[in-house]
C-alpha positions as CSV (number, residue, x, y, z in Angstrom):
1,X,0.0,0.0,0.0
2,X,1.1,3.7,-0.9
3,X,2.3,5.2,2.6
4,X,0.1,8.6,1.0
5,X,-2.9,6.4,1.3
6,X,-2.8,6.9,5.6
7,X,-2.0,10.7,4.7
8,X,-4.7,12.1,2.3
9,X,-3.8,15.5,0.7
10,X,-6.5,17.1,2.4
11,X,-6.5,20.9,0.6
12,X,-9.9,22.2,2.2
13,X,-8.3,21.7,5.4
14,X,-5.5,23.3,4.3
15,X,-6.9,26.4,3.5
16,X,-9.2,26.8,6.5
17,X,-8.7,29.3,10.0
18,X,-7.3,27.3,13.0
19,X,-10.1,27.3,14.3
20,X,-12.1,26.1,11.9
21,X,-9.2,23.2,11.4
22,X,-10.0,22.2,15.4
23,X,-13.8,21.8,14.3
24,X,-12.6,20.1,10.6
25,X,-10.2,17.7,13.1
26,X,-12.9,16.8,15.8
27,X,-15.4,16.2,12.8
28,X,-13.4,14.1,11.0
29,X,-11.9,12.0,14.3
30,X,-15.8,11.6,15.7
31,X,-16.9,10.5,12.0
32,X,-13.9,8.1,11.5
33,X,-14.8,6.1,15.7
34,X,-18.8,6.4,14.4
35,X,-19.4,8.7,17.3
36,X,-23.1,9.1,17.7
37,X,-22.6,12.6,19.3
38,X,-19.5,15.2,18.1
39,X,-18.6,18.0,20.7
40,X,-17.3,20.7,18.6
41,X,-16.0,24.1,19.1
42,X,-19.1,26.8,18.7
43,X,-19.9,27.9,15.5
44,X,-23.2,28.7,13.3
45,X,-25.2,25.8,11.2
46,X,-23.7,27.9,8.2
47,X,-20.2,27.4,9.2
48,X,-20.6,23.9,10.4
49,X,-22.1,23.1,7.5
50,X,-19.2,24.2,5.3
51,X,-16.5,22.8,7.2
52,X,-18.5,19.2,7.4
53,X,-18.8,19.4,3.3
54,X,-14.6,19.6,3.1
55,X,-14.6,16.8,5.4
56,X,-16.6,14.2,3.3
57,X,-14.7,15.9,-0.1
58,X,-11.0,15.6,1.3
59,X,-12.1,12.2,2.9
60,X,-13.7,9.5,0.7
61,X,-13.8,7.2,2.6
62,X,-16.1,8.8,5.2
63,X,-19.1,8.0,2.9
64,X,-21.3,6.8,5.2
65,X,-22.7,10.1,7.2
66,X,-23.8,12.4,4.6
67,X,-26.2,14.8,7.1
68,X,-26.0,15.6,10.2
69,X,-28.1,17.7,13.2
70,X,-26.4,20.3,14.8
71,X,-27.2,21.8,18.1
72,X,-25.0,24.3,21.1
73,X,-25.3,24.7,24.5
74,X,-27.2,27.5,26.3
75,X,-23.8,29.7,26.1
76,X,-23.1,29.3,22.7
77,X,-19.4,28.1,24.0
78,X,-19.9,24.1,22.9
79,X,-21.4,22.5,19.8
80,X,-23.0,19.1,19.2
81,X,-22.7,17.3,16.4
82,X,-25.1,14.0,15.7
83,X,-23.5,12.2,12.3
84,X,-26.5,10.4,10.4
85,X,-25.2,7.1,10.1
86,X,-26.8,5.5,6.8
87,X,-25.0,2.0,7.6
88,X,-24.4,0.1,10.5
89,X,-20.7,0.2,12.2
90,X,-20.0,-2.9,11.4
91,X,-21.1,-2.8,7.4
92,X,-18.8,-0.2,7.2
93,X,-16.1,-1.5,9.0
94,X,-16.4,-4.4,7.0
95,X,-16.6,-2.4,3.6
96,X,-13.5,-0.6,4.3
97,X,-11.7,-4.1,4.5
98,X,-13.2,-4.5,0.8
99,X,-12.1,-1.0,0.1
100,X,-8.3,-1.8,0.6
101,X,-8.2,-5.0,-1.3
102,X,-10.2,-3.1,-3.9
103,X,-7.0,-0.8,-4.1
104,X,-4.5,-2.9,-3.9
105,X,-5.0,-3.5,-8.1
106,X,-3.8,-0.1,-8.5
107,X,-0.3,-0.8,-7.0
108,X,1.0,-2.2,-10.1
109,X,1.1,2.1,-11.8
110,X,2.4,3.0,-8.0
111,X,6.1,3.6,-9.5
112,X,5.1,5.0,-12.6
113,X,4.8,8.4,-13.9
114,X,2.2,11.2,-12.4
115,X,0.7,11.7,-15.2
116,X,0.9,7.8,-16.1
117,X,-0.9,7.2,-13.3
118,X,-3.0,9.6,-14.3
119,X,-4.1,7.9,-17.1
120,X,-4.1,4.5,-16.0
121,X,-6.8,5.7,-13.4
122,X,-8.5,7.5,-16.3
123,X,-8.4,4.3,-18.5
124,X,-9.7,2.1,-15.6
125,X,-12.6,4.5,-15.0
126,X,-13.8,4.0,-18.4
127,X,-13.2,0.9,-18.9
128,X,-15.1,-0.3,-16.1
129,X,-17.9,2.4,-14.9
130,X,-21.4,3.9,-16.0
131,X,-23.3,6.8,-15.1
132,X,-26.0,5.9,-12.8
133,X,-29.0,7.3,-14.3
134,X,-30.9,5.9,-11.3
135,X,-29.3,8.1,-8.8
136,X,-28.8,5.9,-6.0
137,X,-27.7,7.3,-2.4
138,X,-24.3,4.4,-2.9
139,X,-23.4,6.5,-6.4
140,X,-22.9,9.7,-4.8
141,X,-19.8,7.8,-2.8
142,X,-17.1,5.4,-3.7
143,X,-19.0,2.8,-2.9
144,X,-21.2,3.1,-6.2
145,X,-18.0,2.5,-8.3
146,X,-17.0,-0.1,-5.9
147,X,-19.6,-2.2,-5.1
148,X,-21.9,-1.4,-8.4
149,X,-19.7,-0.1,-11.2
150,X,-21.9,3.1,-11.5
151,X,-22.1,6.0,-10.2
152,X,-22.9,9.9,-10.6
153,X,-20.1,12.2,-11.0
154,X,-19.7,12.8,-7.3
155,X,-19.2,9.3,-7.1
156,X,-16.8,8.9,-9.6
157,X,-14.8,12.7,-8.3
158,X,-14.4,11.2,-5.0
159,X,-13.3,7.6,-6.3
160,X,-10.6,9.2,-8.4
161,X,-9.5,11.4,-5.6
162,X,-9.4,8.1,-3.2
163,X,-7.5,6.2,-5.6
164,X,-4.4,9.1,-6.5
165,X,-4.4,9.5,-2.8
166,X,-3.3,5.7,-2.8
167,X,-1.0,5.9,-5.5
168,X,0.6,8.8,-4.3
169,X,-1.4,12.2,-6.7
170,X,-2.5,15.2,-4.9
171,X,-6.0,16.0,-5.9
172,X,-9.4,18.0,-5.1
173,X,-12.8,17.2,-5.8
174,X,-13.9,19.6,-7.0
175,X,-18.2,20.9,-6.7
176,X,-19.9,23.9,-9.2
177,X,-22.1,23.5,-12.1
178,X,-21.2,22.3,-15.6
179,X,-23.2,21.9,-18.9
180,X,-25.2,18.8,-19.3
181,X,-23.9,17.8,-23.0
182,X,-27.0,16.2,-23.4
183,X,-29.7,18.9,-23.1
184,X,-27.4,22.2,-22.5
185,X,-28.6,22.8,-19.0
186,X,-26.4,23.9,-16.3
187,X,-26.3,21.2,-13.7
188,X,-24.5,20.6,-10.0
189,X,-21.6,18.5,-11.1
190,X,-18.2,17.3,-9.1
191,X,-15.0,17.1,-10.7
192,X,-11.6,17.1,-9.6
193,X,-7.9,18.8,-10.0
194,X,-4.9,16.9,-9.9
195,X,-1.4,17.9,-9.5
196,X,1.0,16.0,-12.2
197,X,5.1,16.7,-12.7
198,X,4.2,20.3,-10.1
199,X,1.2,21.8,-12.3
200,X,-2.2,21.7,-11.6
201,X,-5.0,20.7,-14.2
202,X,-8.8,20.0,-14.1
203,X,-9.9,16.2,-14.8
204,X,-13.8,15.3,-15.3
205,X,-13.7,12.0,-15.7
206,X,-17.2,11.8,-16.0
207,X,-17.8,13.9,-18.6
208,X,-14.9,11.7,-20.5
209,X,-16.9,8.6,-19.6
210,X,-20.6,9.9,-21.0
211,X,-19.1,11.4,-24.2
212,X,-19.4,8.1,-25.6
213,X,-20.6,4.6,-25.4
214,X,-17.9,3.2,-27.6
215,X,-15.4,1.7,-25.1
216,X,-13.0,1.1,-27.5
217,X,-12.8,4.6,-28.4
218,X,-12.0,7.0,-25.0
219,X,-12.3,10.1,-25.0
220,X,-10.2,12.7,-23.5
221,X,-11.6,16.3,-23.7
222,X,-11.7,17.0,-20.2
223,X,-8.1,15.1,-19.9
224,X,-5.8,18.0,-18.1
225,X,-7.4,21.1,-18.7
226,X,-6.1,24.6,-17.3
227,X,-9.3,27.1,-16.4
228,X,-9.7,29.4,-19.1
229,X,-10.5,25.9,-20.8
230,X,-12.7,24.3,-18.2
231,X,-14.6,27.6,-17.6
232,X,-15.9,27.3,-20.9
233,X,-18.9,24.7,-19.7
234,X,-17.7,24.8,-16.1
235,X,-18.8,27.1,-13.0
236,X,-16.6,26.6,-10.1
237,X,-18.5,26.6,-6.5
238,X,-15.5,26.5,-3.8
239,X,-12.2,28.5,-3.7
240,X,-9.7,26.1,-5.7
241,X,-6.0,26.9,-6.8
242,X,-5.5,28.2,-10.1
243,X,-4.6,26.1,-13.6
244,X,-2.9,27.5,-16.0
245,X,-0.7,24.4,-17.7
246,X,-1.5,22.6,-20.6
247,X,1.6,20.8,-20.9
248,X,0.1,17.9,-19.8
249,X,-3.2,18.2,-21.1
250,X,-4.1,14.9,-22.9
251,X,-3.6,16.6,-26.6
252,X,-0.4,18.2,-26.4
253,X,0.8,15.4,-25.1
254,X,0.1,13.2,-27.6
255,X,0.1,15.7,-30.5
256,X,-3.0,15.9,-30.9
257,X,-3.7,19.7,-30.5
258,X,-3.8,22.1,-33.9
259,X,-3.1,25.2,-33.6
260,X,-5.1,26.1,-36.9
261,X,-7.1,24.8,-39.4
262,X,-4.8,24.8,-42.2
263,X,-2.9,22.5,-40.1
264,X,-5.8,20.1,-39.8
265,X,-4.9,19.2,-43.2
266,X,-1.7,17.8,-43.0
267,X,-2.6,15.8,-39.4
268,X,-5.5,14.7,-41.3
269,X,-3.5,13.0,-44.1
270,X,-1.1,11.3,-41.8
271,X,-3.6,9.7,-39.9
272,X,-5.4,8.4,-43.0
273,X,-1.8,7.5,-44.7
274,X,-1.5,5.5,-41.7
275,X,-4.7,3.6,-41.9
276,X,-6.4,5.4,-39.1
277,X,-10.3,5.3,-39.7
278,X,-10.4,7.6,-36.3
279,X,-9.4,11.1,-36.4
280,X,-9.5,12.6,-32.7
281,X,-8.0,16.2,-32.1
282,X,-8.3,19.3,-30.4
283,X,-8.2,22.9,-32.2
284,X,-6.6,26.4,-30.7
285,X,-9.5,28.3,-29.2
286,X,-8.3,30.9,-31.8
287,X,-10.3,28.8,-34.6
288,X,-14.1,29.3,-33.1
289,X,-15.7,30.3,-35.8
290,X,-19.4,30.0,-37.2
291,X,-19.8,25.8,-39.2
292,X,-16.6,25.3,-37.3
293,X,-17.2,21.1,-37.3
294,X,-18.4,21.3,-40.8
295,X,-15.3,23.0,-41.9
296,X,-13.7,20.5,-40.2
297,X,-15.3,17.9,-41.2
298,X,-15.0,19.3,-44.9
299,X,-11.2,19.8,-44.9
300,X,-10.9,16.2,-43.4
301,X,-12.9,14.6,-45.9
302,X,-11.2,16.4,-48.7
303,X,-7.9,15.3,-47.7
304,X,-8.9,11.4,-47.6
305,X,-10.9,11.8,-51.0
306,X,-7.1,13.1,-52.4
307,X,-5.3,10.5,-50.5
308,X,-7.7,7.1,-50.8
309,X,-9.4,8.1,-54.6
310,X,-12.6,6.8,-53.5
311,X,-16.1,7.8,-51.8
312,X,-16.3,7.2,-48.4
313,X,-19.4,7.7,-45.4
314,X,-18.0,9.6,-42.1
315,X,-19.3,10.7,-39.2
316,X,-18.6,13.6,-36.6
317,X,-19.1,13.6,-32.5
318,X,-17.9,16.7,-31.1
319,X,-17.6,19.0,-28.1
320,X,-17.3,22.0,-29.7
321,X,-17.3,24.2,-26.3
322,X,-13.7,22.1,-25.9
323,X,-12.9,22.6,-29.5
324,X,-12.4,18.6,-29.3
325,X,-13.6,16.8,-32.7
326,X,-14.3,12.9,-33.9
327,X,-14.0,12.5,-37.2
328,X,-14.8,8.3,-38.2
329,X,-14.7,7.2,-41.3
330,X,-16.9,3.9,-42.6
């Protein structure tokens, strides 16, 4: 096991007062022994409210006391805190045995790379999850992904922030709104940041995971993004560090960003020269422009009519907010 796994990068705690860290401490020791009553420095419902929210988003595994009642004594000098248990002592004693053998399939990326790891968490993610249209209570924790293979993105931020803890990654989950791709609605949605190689980068994995059903074809627009990026389809809700990095950003990584569309030519061709019947990139924010995914589209089909001599049927999935485009051809 990764000795960072007993030491969770806890940056909500970080960033709070003292005292609000002695309330954040005596919260998360009380939650951790299943105390049925919390004694807690005084503070307002507001407060206590906002401090127990960084405890269950800096601490996955607490996933079993989601509310609590709050009350203080007649000179406002000591709080009470009474967790709402959903599951007995013992279930959840018992699941967090399941939780560390559960991990220990991760140790084989433990010496690798950040941003390997990264990916490999990424990979696994998609490879293996759904979104949980059904909403159960388990897919806003880690145990939806755990015990179901589902869950909503709260789910899945807080299992991706439980599993870089164990292989050693800094990260946040992150809570705001984002843009439903399917219907253009701005909803409550979790992601997360992640520190890889000393930068810091936004990863919604569960936007990745709903972009397409293909399994065999990952996607990786929200793969490292810096804010200016993010913002886009992305409202942030808590105070989080800034991003500004795109080196490694899934596309410049892997060649795969174009800084112009005259460019998309010539990536075009190699990838069809080479037999590729998938053409996956990501333009410069500079090329927004009215029929941008037809042009696209256009300038790609063009080049393989040149290259192949022959008709051909394609298709285009695309996420223009993220200038990310799919071209397939049939």
């Amino acid at each position: 096991m990764n000795i960072n796994f007993n030491n969770p990068y806890r940056y909500y705690f970080t960033h709070l007062g003292e005292v609000k860290k002695k309330i954040y401490s005596e919260l998360l020791s009380g939650l951790t022994n299943f105390d049925d009553k919390i004694p807690i420095p005084y503070a307002d419902i507001n407060t206590v409210s906002e401090i127990f929210k960084f405890v269950l988003l800096d601490n996955p595994l607490v996933h079993y006391a989601p509310t609590f009642t709050h009350w203080s004594d007649s000179n406002n000098e000591i709080c009470t805190i009474e967790p709402k248990y959903k599951y007995s002592k013992s279930i959840s004693k018992r699941w967090h045995n399941d939780i560390i053998r559960y991990l220990l399939k991760f140790d084989t990326v433990c010496n690798k790379s950040e941003y390997k790891k990264e990916l490999f968490v990424h990979e696994y993610c998609l490879n293996n999850f759904c979104y949980d249209y059904s909403f159960d209570e388990k897919s806003h924790t880690i145990m939806g992904p755990i015990l179901e293979n589902r869950a909503v993105c709260e789910g899945i931020a807080k299992f991706v922030k439980l599993v870089f803890d164990y292989v050693g990654l800094k990260s946040i989950v992150v809570t705001g709104d984002a843009e439903n791709p399917d219907n253009s609605q701005m909803e409550g949605h979790a992601w997360n940041i992640v520190e890889v190689e000393g930068e810091l980068y936004h990863l919604d994995v569960t936007f990745d995971m709903t972009l397409t059903s293909d399994r065999s074809a990952h996607r990786y627009d929200y793969f490292n993004l810096p804010d200016n990026d993010i913002l886009v389809d992305h409202v942030i809700g808590v105070s989080t560090p800034k991003c500004n990095a795109v080196s490694s950003n899934y596309f410049h990584v892997n060649s795969m960003y174009i800084d112009s569309l005259e460019k998309l030519k010539g990536y075009a061709g190699n990838s069809i020269r080479r037999g590729e019947r998938r053409i996956y990139f990501k333009l410069a924010q500079e090329n927004k422009s009215m029929n941008l995914s037809e042009k696209a589209m256009k300038i790609v089909g063009d080049e393989y009519m040149a290259i192949k001599n022959s008709g051909y049927s394609i298709t285009m999935s695309s996420r223009p907010e993220q200038m990310v485009f799919e071209i397939t051809f049939r």
